[in-house]
C-alpha positions as CSV (number, residue, x, y, z in Angstrom):
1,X,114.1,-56.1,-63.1
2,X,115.4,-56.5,-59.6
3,X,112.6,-58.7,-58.4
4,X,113.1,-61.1,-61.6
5,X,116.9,-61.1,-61.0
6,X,115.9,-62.2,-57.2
7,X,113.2,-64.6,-58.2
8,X,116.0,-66.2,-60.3
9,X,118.9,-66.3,-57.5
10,X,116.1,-68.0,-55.4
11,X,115.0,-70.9,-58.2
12,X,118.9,-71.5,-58.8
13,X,118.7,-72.1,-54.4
14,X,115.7,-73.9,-54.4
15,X,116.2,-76.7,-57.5
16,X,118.4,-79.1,-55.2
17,X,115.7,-79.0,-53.2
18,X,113.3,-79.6,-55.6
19,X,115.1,-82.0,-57.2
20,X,115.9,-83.9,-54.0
21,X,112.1,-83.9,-53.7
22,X,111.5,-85.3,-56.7
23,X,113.9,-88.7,-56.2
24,X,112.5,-89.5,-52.9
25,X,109.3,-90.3,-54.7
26,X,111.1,-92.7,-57.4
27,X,112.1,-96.3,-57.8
28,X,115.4,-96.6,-57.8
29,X,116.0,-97.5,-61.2
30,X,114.9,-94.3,-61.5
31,X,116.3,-91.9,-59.6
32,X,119.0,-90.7,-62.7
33,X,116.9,-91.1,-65.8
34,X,115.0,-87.2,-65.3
35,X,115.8,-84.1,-63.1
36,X,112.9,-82.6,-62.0
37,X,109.5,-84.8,-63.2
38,X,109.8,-88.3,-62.0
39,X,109.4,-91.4,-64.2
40,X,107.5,-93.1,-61.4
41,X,105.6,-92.6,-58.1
42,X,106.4,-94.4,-54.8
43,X,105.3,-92.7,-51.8
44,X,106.0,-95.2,-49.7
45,X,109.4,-94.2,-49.8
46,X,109.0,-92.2,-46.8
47,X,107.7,-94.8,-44.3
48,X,110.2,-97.5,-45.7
49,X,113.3,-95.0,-44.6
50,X,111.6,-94.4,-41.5
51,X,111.0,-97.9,-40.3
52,X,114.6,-98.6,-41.8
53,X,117.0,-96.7,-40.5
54,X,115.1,-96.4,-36.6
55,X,114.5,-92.3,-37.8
56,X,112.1,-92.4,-34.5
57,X,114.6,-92.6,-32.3
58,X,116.4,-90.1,-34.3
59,X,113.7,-87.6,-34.4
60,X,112.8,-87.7,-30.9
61,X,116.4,-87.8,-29.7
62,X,116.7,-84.2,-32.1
63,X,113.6,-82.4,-30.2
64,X,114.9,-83.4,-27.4
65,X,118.2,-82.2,-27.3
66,X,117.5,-79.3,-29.3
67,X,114.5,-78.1,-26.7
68,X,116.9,-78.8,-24.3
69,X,119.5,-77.1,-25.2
70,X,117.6,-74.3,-26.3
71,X,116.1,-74.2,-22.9
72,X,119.1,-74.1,-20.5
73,X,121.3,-72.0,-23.0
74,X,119.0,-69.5,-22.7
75,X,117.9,-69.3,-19.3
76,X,121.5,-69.4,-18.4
77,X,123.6,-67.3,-21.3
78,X,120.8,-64.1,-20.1
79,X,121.2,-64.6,-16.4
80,X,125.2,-64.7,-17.0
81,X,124.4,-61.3,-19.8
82,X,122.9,-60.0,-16.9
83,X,125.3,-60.2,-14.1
84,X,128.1,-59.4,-16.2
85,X,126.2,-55.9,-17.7
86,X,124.6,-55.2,-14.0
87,X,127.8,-56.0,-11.7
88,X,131.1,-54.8,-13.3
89,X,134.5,-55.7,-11.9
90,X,137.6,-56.2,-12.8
91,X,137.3,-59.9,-12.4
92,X,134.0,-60.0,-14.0
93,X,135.2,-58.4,-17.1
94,X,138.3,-60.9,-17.3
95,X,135.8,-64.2,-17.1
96,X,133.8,-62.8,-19.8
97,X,136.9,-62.1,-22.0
98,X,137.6,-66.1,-20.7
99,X,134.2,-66.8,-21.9
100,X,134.6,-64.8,-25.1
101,X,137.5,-67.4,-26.2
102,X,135.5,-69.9,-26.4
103,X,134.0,-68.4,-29.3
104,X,137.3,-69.0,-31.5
105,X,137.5,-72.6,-29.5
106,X,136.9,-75.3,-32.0
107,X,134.7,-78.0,-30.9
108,X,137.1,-80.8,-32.0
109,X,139.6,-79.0,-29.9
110,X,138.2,-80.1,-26.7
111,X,136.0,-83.1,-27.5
112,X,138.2,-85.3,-25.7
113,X,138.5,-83.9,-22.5
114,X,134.6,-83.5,-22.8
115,X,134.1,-87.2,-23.7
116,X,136.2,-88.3,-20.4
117,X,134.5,-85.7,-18.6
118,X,131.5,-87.3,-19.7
119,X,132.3,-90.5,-18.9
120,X,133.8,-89.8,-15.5
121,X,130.1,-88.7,-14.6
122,X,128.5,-91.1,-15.8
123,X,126.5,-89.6,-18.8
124,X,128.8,-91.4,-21.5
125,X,125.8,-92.3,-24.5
126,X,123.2,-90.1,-22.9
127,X,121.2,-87.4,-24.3
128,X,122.2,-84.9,-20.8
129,X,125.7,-85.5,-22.1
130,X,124.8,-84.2,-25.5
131,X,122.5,-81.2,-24.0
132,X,125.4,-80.3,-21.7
133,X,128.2,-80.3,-24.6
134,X,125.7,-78.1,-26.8
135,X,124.6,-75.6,-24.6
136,X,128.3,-75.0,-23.8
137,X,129.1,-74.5,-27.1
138,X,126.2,-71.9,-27.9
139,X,126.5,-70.7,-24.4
140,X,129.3,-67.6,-25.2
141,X,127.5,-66.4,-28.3
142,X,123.9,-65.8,-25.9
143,X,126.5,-63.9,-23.6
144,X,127.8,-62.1,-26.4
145,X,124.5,-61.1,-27.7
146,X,122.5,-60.5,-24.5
147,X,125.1,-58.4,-22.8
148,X,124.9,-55.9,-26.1
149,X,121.5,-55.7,-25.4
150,X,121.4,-55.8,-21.5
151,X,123.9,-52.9,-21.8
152,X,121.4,-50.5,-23.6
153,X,118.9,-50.6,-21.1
154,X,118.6,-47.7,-19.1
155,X,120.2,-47.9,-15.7
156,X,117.9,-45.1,-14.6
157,X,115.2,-47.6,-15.3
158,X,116.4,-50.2,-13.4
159,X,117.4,-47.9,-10.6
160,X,113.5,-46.8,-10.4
161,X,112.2,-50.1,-10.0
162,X,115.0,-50.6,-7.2
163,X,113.4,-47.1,-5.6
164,X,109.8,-48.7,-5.8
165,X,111.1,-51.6,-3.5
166,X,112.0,-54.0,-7.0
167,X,114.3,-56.8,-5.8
168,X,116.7,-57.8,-8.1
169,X,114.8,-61.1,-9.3
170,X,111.7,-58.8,-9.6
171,X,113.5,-56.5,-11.5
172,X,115.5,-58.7,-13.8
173,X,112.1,-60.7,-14.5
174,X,109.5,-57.7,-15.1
175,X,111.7,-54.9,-16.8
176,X,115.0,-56.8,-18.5
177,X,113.3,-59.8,-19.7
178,X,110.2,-58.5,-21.7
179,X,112.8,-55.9,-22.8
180,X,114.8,-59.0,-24.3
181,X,112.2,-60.3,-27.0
182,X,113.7,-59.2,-30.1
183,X,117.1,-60.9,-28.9
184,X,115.6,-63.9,-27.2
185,X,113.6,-64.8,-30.1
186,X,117.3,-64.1,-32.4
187,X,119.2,-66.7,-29.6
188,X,116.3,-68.8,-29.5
189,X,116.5,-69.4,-33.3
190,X,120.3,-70.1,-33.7
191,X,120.3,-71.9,-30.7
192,X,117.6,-74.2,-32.4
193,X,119.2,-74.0,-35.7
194,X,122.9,-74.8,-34.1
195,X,121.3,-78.0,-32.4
196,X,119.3,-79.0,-34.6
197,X,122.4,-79.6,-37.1
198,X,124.6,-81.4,-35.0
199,X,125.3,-85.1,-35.4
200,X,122.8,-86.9,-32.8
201,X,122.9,-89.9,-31.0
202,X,121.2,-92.8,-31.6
203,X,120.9,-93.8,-28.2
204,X,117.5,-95.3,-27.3
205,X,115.3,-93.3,-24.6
């Protein structure tokens, strides 16, 4: 009984998607006369959008940013998790607080000072500017999550590979890292997911 009750939750989730499936194939004196079975075929639906609203340029301007982003948020948002669980001040603990707000920061909130940022640099209708203003607003939550994790790792561990003659980049890269996969791969995903949803830029590579 409980799998047919979830097999039903998922149909009821899954018929606007099956239904927008099924009008992307139609005419468009079509699209209202049926829900689910199309009156008529027309596959060449697909390329005619693509050719007619430039979804290239879309596409490609969506991997890249979203790769990007993905990339230097989490590259930086560990290193930062790292320092902040490794090296605890009193300072330290107040800029991640600082960093923390950011997570009840709307992003409408400070698009303005980030568009004239933007366009003091120079990167006004560029794909950095749109990496840079993504990342920064993933860039907390990484913190957030990596430091919970960073913080569970044995310091006696890290101390031994210190003992051994570990640097700090050794350490960090051999023993914290591959101990990170579960959360990088969690990161990685809403990081991607996050991007990938944002309005993009049509601006032409």
């Amino acid at each position: 009984v409980g799998n047919l009750l979830l097999i039903a939750l998922a149909s009821i989730y899954l018929l606007p998607l099956v239904w927008l499936l099924s009008i992307s194939v139609r005419v468009q004196s079509d699209v209202f006369k049926s829900l689910l079975i199309p009156g008529s075929f027309e596959p060449s639906n697909y390329p005619n959008a693509w050719d007619k609203f430039g979804l290239d340029i879309l596409f490609l301007n969506s991997v890249l940013v979203t790769v990007g982003t993905v990339a230097i948020g989490v590259t930086l948002s560990v290193a930062a998790a790292y320092g902040f669980a490794r090296y605890r001040t009193r300072w330290s603990e107040v800029l991640y607080v600082v960093i923390l707000v950011g997570l009840m920061v709307p992003p409408a909130a400070i698009i303005i000072p980030f568009f004239l940022g933007m366009l003091t640099l120079g990167l006004y209708d560029s794909l950095v500017a749109v990496i840079v203003g993504e990342t920064s607003f993933v860039l907390a939550f990484g913190i957030l999550v990596f430091r919970g994790y960073i913080d569970h790792i044995p310091h006696e561990l890290l101390d031994a590979a210190r003992v051994d003659g570990a640097t700090e980049w050794t350490t960090f890269r051999r023993i914290v890292v591959p101990l990170l996969r579960p959360p990088l791969a969690t990161v990685s995903i809403f990081f991607a997911i996050s991007t990938w949803n944002g309005d993009r830029k049509s601006t032409r590579l």
